[in-house]
C-alpha positions, -999 to 999 in steps of 0.1 A, spaced: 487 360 213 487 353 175 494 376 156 487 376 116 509 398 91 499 411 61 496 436 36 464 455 25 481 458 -10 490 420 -9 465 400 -27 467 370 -6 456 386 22 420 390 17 417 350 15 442 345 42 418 366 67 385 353 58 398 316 66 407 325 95 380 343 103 359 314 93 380 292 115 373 315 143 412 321 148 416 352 174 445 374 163 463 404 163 463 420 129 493 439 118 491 457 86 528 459 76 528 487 53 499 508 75 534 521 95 569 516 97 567 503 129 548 475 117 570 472 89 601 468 114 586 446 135 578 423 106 616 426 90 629 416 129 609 386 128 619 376 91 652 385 92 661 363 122 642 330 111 646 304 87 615 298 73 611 328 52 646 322 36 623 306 6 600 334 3 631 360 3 653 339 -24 617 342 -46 616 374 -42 583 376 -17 578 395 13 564 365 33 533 371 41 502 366 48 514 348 75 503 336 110 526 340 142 517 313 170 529 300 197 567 310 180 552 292 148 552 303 116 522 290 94 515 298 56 492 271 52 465 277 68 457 237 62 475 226 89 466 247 115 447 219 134 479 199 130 497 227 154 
């Protein structure tokens, strides 16, 4: 199941959604500050994989971000690509 985490304060997100939406991407949708759970689930994932190292040495959160088949996607661009 995908799963997409974001942030309803996270001005990214609003974009990020309607692609996919558009796309007609199913996903789960896990608002990361609606709950801590949701938060901690979001800091397991990010703190045990490499890809957001760049987004924690900027200073981001990570997200909006997709969760795939164990894949981590930003760009929505190259979804078809996965």
């Amino acid at each position: 199941m995908n799963k997409v985490y974001f942030s309803d304060k996270c001005p990214d997100t609003e974009g990020f959604i309607s692609r996919l939406d558009k796309m007609q991407v199913s996903y789960e949708a896990v608002n990361i500050t609606e709950s801590m759970k949701n938060l901690k689930d979001f800091l397991k994932l990010r703190d045990s994989r490499s890809e957001f190292d760049e987004a924690k040495k900027n200073g981001y959160v990570g997200i909006p971000i997709l969760y795939s088949n164990d894949q981590l996607i930003y760009d929505l661009d190259t979804i078809n690509e996965k």
